[in-house]
N, C-alpha and C positions, 0 to 999 in steps of 0.2 A: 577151692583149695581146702583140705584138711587142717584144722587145726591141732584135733588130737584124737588120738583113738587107744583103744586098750582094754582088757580083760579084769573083770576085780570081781569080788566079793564083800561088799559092804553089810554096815550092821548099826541099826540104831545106836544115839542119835546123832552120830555123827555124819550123816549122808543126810541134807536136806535142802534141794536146790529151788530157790525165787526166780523165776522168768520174767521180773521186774528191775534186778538187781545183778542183772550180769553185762554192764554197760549197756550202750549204744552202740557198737559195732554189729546188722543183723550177723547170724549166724544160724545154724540148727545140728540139733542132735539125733541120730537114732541108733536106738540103743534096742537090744536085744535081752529077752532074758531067758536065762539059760535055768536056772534053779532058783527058790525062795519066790519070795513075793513085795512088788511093790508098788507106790499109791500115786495117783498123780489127779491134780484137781483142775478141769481144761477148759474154760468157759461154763465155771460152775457146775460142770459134770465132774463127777467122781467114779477114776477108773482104778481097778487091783488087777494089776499087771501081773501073769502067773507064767508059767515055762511055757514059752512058744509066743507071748505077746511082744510086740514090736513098739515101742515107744519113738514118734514123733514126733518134735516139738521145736518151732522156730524162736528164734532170741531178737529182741526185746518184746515181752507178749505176757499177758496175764497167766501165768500157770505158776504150780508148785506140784513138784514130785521128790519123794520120803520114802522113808523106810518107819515105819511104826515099833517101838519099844519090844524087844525079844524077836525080831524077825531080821530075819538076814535076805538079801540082794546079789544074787549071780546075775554078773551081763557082760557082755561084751560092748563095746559102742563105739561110734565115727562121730567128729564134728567138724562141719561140714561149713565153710564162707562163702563169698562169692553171690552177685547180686540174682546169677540165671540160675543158679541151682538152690537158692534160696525160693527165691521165684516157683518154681517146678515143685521144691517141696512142702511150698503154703497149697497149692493148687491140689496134691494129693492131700493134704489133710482134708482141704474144703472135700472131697469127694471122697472120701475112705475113712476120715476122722482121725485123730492123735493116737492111737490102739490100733496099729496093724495087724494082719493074721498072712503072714507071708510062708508061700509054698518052701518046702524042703531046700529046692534048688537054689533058690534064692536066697534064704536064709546061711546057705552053703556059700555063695560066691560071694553076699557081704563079711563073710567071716574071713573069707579069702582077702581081700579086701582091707579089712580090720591088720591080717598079719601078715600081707606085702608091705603094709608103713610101719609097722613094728621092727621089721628087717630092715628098712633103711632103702627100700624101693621109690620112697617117696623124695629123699631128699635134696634132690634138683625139681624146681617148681615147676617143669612141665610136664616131670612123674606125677608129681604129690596132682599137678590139674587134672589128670586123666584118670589116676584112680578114684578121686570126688567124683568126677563126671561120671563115672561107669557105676560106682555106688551109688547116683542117683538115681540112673539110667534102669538098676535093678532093680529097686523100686518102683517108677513108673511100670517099665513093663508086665513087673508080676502082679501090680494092680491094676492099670488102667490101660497097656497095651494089649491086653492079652484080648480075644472074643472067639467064639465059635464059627467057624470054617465050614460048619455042614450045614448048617443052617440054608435054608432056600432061600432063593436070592431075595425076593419078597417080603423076606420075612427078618431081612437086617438091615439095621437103621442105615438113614444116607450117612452120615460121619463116617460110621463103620464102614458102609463100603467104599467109601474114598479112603478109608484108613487103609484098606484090605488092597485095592488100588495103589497105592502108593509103596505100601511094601513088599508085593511083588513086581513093580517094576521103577525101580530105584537106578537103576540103569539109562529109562530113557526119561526126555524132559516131561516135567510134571508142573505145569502151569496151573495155575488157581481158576481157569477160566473153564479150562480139560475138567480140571477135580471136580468142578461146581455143577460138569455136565453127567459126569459119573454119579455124582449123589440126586441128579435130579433135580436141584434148587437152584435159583439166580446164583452170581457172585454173591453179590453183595449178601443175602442170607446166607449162603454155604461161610462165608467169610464169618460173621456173626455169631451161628452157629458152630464153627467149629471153633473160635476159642474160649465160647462157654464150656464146651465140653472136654474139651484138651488143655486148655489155659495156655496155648500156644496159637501165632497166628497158622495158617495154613503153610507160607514158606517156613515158618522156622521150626513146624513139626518136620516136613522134605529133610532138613536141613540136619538136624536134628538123629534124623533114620538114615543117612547119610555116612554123618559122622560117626556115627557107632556102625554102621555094617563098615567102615574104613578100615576102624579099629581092629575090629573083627580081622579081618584081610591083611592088614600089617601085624599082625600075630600068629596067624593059623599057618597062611599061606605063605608058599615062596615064588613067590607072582611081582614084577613090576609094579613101582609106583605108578608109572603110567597107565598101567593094566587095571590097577585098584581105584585111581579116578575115572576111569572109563564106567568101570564099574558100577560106580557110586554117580553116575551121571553127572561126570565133569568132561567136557572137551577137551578142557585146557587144565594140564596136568600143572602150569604155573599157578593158573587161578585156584585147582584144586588144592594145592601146597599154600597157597595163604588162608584160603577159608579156613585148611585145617589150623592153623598157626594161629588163627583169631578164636577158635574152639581151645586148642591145648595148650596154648605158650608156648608150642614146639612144632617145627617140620615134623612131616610125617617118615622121612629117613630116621632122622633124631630117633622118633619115638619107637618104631624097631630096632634101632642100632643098643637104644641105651642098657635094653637086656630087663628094664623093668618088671617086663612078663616071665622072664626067663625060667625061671622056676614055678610057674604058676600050675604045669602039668602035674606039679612033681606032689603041691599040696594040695591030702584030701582032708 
């Protein structure tokens, strides 16, 4: 769930946030900078955040990020609650660090993101849950889903080819027994193994690439619900309608009907 987001320009010394001192409720932020420069101190590492770095950082957590005396702060930023999405974005920092370097695109569709809850897209909590979820979901992707496709089959790790596995056939069942024989390794390692690497177990990565190719389909497409859990490798288009409802806080009608996206084409 979102708690806030928005565009500013700040300027010493009034912008100086404690990641000690902003309660007890986790949460996390990532903020973008668009112009100026600013300082963030992240497990005793010291980063200068300059146009084009992505700032990550979960709450309640050792850090301070500033703006230093004569220097001004352009960003844009989302803040982000919620225990799985909080989750997902400790797991990107462990693997990419607090300093993002995110592609055009992506950097594009959080900003999209940022000003569909600016508009008021957000404010029935099944909208506001689905645009946290796809602002994290762009994150992960453009860091840690992404991998090379030409690569010779040999020559790409087992996770990755069960990765690569799974998301071309999201359609048919995808057992952890099947995955573990695609990558080569027992269960029980494939299991191990993948969510050091993912910080997800094996189902609730499925699950996970499911719900967002869903997403995808009740926005793009004008295709049946039923068509779209078929899709997404559900039989049962009732079970499919609650899994989603345990993901969004909302049926997957709801979340096409409410028009949330509806202008999404429209902003570049």
């Amino acid at each position: 769930m979102p708690t806030s987001t928005g565009y500013d320009v700040r300027a010493a010394p009034d912008y100086d946030w404690d990641g000690r001192r902003r309660g007890r409720t986790a949460f996390s932020v990532i903020q973008y900078t668009v112009a100026g420069v600013g300082n963030l101190v992240y497990e005793q590492k010291q980063y200068r955040l300059t146009p084009g770095d992505t700032m990550l950082v979960t709450i309640p957590h050792n850090h301070r990020y500033w703006i230093e005396p004569g220097e001004t702060w352009e960003f844009f930023w989302l803040a982000i609650t919620g225990q799985d999405a909080v989750r997902i974005h400790r797991m990107i920092q462990a693997n990419a660090g607090p300093v993002l370097h995110l592609g055009p695109e992506a950097v594009e569709k959080l900003a999209r993101c940022s000003l569909r809850l600016i508009k008021g897209e957000g404010n029935a909590p099944g909208a506001a849950s689905a645009i946290a979820y796809e602002a994290t979901m762009i994150l992960y992707d453009d860091l840690l889903g992404s991998h090379s496709r030409s690569a010779a089959p040999g020559d790409i790790d087992p996770i990755r080819r069960a990765i690569d596995h799974i998301r071309d056939h999201l359609s048919e069942p995808l057992n952890v027994s099947a995955m573990a024989k695609i990558a080569g390794l027992s269960r029980a390692h494939f299991t191990r193994m993948f969510a050091i690497r993912e910080g997800l177990s094996p189902a609730e990565f499925v699950l996970n690439e499911r719900m967002t190719l869903a997403t995808k389909l009740l926005i793009e497409d004008d295709i049946s619900v039923k068509q779209i859990a078929s899709a997404c490798g559900f039989d049962d288009p009732n079970y499919f309608a609650k899994a989603f409802r345990r993901v969004f806080s909302t049926s997957p009608t709801e979340f096409r009907t409410t028009g949330m996206y509806a202008s999404q084409r429209g902003v570049r």
